[in-house]
Chimera marker file (.cmm) of the C-alpha trace (Angstrom):
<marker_set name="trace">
<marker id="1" x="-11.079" y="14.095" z="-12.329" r="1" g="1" b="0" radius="0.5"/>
<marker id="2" x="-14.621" y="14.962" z="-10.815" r="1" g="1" b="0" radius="0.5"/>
<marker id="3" x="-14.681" y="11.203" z="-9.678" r="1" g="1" b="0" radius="0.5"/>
<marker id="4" x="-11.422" y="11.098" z="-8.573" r="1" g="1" b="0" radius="0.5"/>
<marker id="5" x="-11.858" y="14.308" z="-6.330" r="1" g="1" b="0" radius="0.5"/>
<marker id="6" x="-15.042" y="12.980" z="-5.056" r="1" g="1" b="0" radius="0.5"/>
<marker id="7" x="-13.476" y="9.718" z="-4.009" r="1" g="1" b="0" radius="0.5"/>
<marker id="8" x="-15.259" y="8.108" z="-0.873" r="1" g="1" b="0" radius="0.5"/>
<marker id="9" x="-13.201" y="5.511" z="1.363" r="1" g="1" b="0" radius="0.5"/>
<marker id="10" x="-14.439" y="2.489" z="3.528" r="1" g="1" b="0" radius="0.5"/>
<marker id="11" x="-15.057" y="3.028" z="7.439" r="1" g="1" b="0" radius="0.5"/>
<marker id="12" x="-11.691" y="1.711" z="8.509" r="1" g="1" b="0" radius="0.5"/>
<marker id="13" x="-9.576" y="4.002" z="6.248" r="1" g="1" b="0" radius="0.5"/>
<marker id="14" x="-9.629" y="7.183" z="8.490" r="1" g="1" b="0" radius="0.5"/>
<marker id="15" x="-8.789" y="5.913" z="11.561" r="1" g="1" b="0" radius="0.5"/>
<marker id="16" x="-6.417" y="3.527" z="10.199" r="1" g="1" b="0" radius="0.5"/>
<marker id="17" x="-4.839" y="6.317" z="8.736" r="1" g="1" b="0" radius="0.5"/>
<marker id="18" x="-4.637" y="8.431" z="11.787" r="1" g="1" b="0" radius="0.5"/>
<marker id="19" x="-3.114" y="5.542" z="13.761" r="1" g="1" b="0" radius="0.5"/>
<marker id="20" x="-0.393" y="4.827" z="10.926" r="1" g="1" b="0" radius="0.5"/>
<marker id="21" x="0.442" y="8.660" z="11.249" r="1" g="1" b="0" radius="0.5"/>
<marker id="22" x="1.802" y="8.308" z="14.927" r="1" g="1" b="0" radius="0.5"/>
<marker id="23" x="3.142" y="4.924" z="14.450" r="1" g="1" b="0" radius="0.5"/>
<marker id="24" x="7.062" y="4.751" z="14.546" r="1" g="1" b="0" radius="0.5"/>
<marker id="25" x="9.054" y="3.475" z="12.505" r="1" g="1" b="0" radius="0.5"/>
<marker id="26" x="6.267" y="3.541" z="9.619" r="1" g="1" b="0" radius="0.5"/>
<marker id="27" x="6.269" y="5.556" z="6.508" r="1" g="1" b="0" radius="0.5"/>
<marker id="28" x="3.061" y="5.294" z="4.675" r="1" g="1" b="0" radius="0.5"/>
<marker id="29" x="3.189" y="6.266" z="1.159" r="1" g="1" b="0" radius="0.5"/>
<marker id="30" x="1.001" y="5.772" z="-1.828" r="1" g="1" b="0" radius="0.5"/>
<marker id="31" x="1.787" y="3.410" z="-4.517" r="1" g="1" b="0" radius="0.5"/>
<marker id="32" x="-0.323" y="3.223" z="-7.777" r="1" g="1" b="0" radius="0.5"/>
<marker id="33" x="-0.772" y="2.770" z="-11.277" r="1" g="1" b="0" radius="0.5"/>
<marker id="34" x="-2.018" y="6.325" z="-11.328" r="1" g="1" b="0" radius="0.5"/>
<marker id="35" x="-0.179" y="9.657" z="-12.178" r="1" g="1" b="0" radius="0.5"/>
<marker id="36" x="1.267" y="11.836" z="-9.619" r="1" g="1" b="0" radius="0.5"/>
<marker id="37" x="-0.924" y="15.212" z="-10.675" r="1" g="1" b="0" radius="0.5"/>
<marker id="38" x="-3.959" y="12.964" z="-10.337" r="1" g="1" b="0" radius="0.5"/>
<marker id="39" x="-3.140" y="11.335" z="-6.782" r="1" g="1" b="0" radius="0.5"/>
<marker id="40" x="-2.205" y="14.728" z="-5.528" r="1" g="1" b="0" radius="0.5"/>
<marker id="41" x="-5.156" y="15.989" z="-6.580" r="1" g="1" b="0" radius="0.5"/>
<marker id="42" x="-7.477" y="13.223" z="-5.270" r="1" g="1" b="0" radius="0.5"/>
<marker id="43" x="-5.739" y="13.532" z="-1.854" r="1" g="1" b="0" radius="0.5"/>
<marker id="44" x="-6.303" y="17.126" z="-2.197" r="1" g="1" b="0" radius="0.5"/>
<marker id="45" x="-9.668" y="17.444" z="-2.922" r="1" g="1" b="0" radius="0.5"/>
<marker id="46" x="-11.556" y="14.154" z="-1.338" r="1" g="1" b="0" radius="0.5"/>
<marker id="47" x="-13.621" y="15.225" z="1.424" r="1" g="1" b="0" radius="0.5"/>
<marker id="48" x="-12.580" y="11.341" z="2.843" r="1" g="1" b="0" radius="0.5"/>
<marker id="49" x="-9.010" y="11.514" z="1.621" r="1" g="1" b="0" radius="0.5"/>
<marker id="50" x="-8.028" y="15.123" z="2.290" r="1" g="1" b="0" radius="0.5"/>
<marker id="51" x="-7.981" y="15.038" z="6.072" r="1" g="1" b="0" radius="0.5"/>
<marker id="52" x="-5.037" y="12.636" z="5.755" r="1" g="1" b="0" radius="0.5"/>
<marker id="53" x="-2.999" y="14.206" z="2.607" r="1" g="1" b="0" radius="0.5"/>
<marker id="54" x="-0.176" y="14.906" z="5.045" r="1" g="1" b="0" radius="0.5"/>
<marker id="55" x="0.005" y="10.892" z="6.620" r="1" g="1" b="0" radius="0.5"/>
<marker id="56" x="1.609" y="9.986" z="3.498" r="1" g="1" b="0" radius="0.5"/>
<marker id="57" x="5.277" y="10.882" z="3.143" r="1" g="1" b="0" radius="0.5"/>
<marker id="58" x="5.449" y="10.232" z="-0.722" r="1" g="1" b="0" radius="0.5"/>
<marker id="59" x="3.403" y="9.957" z="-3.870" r="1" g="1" b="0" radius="0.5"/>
<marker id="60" x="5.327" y="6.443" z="-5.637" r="1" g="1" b="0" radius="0.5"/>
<marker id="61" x="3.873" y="6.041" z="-9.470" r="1" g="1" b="0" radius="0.5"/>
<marker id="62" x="4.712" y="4.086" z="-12.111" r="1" g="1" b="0" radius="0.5"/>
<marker id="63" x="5.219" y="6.875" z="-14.423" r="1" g="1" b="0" radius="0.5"/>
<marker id="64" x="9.147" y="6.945" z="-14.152" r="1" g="1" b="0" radius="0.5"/>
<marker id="65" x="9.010" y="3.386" z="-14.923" r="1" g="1" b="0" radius="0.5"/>
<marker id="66" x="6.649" y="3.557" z="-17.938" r="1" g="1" b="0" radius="0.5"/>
<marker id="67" x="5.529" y="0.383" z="-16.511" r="1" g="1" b="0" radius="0.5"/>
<marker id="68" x="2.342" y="-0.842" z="-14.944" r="1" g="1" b="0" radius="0.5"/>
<marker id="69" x="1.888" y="-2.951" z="-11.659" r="1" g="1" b="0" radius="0.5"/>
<marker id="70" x="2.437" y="-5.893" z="-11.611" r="1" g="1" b="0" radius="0.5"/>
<marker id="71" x="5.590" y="-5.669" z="-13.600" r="1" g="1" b="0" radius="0.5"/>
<marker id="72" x="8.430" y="-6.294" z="-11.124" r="1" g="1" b="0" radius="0.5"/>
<marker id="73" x="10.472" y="-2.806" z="-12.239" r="1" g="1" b="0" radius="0.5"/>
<marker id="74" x="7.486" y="-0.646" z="-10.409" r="1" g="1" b="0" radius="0.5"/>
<marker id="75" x="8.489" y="-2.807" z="-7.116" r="1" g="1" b="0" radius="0.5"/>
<marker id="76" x="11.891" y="-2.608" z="-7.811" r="1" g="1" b="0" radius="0.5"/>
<marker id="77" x="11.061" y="1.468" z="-8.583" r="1" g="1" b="0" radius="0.5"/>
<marker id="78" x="9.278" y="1.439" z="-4.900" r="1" g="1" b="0" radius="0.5"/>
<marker id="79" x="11.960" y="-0.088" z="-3.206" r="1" g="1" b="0" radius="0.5"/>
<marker id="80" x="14.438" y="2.038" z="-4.595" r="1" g="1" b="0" radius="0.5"/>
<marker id="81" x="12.030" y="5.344" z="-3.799" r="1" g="1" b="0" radius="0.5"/>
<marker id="82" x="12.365" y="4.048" z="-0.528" r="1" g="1" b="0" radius="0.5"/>
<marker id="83" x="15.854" y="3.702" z="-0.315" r="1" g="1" b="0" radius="0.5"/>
<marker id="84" x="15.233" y="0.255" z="0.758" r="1" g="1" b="0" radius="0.5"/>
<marker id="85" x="16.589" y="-1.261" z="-2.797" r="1" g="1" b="0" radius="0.5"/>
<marker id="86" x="18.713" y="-3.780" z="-0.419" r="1" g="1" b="0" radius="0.5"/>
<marker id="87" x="15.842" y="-4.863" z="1.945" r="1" g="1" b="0" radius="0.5"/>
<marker id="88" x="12.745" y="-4.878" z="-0.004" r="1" g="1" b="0" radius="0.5"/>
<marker id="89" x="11.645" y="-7.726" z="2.726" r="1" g="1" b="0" radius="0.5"/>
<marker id="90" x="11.099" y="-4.568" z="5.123" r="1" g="1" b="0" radius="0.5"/>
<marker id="91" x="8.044" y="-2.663" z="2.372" r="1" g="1" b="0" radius="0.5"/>
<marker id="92" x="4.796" y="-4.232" z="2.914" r="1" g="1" b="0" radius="0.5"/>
<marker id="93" x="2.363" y="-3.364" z="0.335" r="1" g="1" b="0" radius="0.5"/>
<marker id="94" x="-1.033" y="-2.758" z="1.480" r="1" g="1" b="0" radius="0.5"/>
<marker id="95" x="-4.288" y="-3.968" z="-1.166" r="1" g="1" b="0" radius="0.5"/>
<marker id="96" x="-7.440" y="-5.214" z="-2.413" r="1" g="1" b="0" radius="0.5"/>
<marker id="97" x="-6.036" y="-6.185" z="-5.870" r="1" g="1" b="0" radius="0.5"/>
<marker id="98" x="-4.706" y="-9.537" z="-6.162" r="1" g="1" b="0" radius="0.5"/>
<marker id="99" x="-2.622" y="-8.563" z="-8.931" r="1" g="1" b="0" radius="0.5"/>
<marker id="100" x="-0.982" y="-5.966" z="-6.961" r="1" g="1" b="0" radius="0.5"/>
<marker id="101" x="-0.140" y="-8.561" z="-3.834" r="1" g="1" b="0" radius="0.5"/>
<marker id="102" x="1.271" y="-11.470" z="-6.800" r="1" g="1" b="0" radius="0.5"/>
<marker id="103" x="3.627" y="-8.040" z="-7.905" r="1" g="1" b="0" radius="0.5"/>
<marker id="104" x="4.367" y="-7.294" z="-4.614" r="1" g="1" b="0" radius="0.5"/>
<marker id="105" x="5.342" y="-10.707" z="-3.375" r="1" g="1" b="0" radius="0.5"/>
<marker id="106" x="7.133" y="-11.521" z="-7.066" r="1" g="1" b="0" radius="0.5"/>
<marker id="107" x="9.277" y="-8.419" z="-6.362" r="1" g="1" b="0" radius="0.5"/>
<marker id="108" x="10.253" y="-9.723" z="-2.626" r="1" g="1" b="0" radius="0.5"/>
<marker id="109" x="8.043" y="-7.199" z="-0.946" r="1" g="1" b="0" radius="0.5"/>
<marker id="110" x="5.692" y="-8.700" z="1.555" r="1" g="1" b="0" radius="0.5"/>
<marker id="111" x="1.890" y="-7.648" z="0.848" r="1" g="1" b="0" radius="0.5"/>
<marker id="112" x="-1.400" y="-7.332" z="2.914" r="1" g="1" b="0" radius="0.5"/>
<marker id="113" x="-4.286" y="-8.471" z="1.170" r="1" g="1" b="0" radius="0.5"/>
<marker id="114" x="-7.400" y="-7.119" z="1.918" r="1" g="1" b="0" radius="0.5"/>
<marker id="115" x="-10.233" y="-9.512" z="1.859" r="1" g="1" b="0" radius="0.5"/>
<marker id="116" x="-13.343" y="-7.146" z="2.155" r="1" g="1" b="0" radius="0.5"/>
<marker id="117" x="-15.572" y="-9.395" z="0.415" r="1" g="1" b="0" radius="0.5"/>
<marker id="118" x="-14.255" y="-12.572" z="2.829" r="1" g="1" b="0" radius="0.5"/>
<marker id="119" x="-14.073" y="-14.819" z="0.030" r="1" g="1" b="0" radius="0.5"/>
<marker id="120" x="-10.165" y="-15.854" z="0.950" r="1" g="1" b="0" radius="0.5"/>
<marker id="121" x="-7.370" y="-15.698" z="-1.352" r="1" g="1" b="0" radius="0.5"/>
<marker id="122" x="-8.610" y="-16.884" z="-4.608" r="1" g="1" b="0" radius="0.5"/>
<marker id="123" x="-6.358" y="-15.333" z="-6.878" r="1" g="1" b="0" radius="0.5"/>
<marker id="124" x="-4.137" y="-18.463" z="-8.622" r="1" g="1" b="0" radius="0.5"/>
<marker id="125" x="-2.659" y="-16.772" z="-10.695" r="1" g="1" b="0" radius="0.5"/>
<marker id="126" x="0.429" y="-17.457" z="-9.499" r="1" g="1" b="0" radius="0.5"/>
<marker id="127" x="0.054" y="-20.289" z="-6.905" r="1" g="1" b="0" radius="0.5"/>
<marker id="128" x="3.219" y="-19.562" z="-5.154" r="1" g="1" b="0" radius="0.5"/>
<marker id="129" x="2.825" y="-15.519" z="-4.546" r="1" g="1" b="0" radius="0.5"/>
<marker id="130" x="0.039" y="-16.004" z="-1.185" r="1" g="1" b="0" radius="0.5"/>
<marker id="131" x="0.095" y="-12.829" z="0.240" r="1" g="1" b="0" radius="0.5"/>
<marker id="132" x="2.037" y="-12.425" z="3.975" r="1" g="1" b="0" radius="0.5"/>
<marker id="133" x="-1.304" y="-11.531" z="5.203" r="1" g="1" b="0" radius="0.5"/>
<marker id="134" x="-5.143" y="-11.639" z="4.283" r="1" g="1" b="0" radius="0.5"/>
<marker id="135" x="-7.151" y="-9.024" z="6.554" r="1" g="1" b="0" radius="0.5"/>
<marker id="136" x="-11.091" y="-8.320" z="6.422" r="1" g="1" b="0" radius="0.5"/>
<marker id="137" x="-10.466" y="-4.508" z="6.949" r="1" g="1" b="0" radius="0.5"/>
<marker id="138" x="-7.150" y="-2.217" z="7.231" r="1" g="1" b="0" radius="0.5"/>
<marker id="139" x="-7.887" y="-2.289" z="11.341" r="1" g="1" b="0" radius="0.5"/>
<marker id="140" x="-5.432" y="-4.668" z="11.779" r="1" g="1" b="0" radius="0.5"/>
<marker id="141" x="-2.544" y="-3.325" z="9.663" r="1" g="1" b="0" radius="0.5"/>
<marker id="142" x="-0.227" y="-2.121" z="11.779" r="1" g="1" b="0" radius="0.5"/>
<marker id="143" x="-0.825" y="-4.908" z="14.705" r="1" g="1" b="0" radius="0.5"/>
<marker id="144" x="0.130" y="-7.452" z="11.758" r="1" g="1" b="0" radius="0.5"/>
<marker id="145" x="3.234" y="-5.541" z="10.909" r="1" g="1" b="0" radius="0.5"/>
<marker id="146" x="4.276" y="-4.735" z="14.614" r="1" g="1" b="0" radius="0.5"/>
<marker id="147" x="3.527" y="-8.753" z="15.448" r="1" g="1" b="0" radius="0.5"/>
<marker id="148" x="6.139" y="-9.527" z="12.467" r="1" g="1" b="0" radius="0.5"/>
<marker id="149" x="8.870" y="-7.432" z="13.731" r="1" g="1" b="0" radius="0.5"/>
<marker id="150" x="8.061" y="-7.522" z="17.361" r="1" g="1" b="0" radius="0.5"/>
<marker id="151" x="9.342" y="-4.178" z="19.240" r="1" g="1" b="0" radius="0.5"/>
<marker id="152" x="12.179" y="-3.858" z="16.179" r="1" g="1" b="0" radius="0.5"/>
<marker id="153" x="9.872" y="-1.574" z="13.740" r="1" g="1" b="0" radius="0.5"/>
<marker id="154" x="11.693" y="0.289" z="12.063" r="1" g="1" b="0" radius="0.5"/>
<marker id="155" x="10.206" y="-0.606" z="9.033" r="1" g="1" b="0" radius="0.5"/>
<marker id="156" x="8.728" y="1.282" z="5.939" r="1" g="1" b="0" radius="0.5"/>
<marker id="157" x="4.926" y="0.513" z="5.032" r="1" g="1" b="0" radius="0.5"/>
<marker id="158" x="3.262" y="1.665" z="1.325" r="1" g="1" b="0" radius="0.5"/>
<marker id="159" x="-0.519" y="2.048" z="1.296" r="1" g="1" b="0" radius="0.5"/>
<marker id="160" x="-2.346" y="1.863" z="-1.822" r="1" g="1" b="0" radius="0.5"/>
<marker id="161" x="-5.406" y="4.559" z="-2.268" r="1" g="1" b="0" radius="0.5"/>
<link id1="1" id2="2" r="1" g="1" b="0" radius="0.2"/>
<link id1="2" id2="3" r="1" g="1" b="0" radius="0.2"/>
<link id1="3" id2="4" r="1" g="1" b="0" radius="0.2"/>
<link id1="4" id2="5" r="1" g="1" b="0" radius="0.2"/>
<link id1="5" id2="6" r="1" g="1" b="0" radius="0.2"/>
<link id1="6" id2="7" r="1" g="1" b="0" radius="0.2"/>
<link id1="7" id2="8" r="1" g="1" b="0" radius="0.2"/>
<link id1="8" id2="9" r="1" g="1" b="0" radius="0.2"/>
<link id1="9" id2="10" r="1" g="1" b="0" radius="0.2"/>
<link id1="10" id2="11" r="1" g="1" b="0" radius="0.2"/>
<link id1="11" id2="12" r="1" g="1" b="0" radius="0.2"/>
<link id1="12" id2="13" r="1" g="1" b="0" radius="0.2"/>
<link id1="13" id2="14" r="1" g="1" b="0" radius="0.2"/>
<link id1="14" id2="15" r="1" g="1" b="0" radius="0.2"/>
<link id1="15" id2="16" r="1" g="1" b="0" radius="0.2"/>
<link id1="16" id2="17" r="1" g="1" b="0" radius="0.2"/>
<link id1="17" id2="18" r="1" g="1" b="0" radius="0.2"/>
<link id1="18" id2="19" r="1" g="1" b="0" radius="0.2"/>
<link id1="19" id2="20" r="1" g="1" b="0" radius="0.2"/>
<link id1="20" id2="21" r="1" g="1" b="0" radius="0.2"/>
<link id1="21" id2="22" r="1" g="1" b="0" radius="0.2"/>
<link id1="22" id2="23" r="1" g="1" b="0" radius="0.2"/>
<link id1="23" id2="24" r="1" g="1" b="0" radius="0.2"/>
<link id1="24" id2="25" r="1" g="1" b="0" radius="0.2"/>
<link id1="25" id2="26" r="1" g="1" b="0" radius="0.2"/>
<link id1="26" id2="27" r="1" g="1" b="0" radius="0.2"/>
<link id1="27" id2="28" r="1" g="1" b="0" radius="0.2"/>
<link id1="28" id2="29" r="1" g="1" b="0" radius="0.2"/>
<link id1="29" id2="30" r="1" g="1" b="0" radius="0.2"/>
<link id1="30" id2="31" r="1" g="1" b="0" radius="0.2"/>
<link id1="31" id2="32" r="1" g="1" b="0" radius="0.2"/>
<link id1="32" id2="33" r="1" g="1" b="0" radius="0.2"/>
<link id1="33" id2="34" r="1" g="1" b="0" radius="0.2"/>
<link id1="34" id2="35" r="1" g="1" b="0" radius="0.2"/>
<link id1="35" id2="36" r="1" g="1" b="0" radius="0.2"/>
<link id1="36" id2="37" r="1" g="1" b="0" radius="0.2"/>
<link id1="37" id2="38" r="1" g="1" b="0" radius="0.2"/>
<link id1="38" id2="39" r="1" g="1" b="0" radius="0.2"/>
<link id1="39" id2="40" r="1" g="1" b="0" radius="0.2"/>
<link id1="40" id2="41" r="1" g="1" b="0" radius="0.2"/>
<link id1="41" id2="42" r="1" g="1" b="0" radius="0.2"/>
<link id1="42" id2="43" r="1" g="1" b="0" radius="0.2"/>
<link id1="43" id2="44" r="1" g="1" b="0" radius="0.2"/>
<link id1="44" id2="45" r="1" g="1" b="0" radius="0.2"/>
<link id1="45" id2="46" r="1" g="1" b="0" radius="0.2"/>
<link id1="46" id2="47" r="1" g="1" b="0" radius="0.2"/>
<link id1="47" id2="48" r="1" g="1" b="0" radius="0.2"/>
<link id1="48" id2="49" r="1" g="1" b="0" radius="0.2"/>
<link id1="49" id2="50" r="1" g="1" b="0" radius="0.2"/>
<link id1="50" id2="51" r="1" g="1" b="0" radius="0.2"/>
<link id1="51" id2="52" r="1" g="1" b="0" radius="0.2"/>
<link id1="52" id2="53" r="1" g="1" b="0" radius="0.2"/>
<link id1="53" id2="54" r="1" g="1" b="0" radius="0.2"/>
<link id1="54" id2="55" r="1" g="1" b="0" radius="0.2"/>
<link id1="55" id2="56" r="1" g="1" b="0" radius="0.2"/>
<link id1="56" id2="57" r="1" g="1" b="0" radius="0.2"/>
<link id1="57" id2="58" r="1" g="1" b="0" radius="0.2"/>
<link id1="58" id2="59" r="1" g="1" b="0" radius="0.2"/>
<link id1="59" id2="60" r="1" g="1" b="0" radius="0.2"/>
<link id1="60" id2="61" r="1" g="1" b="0" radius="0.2"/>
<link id1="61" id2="62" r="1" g="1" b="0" radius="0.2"/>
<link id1="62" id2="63" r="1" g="1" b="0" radius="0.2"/>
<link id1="63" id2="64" r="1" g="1" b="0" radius="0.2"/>
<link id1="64" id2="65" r="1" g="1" b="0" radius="0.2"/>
<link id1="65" id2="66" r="1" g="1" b="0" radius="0.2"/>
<link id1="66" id2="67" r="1" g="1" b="0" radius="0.2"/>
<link id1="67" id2="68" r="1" g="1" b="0" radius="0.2"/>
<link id1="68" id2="69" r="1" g="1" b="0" radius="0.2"/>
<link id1="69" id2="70" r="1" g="1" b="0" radius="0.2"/>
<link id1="70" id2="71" r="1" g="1" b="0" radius="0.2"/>
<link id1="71" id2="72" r="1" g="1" b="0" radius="0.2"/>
<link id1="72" id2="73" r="1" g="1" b="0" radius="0.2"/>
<link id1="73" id2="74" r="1" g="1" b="0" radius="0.2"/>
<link id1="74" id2="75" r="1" g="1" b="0" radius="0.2"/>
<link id1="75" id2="76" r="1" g="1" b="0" radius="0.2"/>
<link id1="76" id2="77" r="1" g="1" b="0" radius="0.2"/>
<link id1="77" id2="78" r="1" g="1" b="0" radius="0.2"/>
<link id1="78" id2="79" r="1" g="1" b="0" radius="0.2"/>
<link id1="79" id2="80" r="1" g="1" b="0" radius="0.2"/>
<link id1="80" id2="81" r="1" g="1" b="0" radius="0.2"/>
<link id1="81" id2="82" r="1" g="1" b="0" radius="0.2"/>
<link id1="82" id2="83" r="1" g="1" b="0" radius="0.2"/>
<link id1="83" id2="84" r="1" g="1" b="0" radius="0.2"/>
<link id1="84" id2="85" r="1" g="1" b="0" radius="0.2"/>
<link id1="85" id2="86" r="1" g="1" b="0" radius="0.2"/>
<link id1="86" id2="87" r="1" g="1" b="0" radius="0.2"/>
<link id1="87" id2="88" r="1" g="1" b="0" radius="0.2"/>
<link id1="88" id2="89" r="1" g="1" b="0" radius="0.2"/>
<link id1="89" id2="90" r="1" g="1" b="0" radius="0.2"/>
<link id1="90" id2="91" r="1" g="1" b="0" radius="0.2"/>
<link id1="91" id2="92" r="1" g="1" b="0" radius="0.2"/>
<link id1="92" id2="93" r="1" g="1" b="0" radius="0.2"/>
<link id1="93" id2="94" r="1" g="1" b="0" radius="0.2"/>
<link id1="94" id2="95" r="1" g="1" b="0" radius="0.2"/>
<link id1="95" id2="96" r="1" g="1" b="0" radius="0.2"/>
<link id1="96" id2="97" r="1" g="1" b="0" radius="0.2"/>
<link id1="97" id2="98" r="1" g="1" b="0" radius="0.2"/>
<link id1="98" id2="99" r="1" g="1" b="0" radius="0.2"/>
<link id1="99" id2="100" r="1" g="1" b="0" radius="0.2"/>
<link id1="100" id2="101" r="1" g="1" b="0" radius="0.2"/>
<link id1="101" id2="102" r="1" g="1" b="0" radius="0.2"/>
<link id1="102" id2="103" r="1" g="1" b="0" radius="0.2"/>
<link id1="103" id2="104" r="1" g="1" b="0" radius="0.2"/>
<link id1="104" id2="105" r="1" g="1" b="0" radius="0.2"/>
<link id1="105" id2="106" r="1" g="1" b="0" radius="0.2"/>
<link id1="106" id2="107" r="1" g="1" b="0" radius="0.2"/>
<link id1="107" id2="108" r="1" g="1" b="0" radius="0.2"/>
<link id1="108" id2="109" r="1" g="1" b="0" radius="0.2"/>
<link id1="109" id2="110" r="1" g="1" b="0" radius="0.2"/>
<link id1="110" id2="111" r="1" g="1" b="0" radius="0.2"/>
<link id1="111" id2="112" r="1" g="1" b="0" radius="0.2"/>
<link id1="112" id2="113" r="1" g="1" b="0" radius="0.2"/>
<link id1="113" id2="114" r="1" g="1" b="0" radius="0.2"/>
<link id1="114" id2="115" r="1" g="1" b="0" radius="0.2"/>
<link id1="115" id2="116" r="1" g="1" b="0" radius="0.2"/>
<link id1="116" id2="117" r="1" g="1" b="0" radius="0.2"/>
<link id1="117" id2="118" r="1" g="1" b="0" radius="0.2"/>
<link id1="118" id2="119" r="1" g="1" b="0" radius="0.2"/>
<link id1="119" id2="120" r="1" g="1" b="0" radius="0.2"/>
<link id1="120" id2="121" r="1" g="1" b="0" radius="0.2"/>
<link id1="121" id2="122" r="1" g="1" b="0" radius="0.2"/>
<link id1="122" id2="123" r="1" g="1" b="0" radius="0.2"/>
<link id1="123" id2="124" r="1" g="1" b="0" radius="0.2"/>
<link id1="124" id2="125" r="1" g="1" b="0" radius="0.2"/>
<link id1="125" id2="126" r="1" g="1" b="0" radius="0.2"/>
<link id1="126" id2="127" r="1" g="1" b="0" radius="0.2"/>
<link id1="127" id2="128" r="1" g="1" b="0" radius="0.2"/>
<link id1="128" id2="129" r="1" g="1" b="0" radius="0.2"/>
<link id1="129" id2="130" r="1" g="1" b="0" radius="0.2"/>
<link id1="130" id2="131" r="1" g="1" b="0" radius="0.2"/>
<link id1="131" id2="132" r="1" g="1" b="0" radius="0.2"/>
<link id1="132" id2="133" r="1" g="1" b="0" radius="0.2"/>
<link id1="133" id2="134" r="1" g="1" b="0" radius="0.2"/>
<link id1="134" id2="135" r="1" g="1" b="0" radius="0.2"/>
<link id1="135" id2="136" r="1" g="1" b="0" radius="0.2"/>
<link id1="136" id2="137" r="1" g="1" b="0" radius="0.2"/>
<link id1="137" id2="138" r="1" g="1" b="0" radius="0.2"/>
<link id1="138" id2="139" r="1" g="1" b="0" radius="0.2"/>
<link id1="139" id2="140" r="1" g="1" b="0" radius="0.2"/>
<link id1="140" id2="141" r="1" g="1" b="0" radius="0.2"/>
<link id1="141" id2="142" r="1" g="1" b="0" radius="0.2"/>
<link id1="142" id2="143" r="1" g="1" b="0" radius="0.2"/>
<link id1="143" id2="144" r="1" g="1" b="0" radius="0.2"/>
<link id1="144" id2="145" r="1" g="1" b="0" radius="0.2"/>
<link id1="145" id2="146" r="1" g="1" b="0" radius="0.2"/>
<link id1="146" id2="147" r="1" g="1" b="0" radius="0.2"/>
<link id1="147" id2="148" r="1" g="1" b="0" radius="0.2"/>
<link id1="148" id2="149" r="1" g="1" b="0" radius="0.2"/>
<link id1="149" id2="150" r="1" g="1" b="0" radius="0.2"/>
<link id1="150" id2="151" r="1" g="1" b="0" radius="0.2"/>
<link id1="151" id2="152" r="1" g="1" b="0" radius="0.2"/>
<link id1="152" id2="153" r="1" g="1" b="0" radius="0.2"/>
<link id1="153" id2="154" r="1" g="1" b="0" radius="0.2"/>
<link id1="154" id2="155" r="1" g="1" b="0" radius="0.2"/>
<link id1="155" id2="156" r="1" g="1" b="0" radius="0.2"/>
<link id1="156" id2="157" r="1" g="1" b="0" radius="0.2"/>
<link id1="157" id2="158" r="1" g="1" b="0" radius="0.2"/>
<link id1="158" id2="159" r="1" g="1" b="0" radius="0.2"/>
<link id1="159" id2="160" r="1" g="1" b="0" radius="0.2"/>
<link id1="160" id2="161" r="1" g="1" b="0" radius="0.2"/>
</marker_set>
């Protein structure tokens, strides 16, 4: 837990944060693997994370599910957390793991990759699951979703810590 509370976060991740808190139409929630108690507690407690706790509307884990990501049933779980069961095309999923874009994109979600180490999608996994978009940082997050949708966002957007 002493790691977890201790939790640093890249440049862009505060002010990309405090930008997705006045955007409309977004709802940024967390989506992991993790359990609940433990992302509450990271968000809590993280000097880097705990000055934007209250951005995120909701704490999604897998732990209903009993399921881990990439299994579709945790997208499915999101979607339906979201009350967006019937238009999963309107959650993008937010990440640096490949295997959380493939589940995302398997599920009908769209997904934001997150190329830090500009290498370009190289996950094959699943040749057919490219992510909707590959970004070098989370700065361009919301223009990317707000270019998709033009002036119609009204959208919902989860953000994996």
């Amino acid at each position: 837990m002493a790691a977890f509370e201790n939790m640093g976060t890249f440049p862009d991740v505060g002010p990309t944060l405090s930008r997705l808190a006045v955007t409309p139409g977004v709802v940024p929630v967390v989506f992991t693997n993790g359990t609940k108690t433990m992302v509450s507690h990271s968000l809590s407690k993280s000097k880097d994370l705990a000055p934007y706790s209250a951005v995120f509307q909701e704490i999604v884990t897998v732990e209903e599910v009993k399921q881990f990501k990439p299994a579709p049933a945790v997208y499915n779980h999101l979607a339906e957390t979201a009350g967006l069961a019937s238009q999963k095309e309107d959650i993008w999923v937010i990440s640096a793991n490949p295997f959380d874009i493939n589940g995302a994109r398997n599920a009908g979600l769209k997904a934001i990759w997150i190329d830090r180490s500009l290498t370009g999608w190289t996950d094959r996994a699943e040749p057919s699951l490219e992510p909707t978009a590959v970004l070098h940082s989370l700065e361009d997050i919301i223009q990317t979703i707000t270019h998709h949708y033009k002036d119609k966002l009204n959208r919902h957007v989860t953000c994996r810590v």
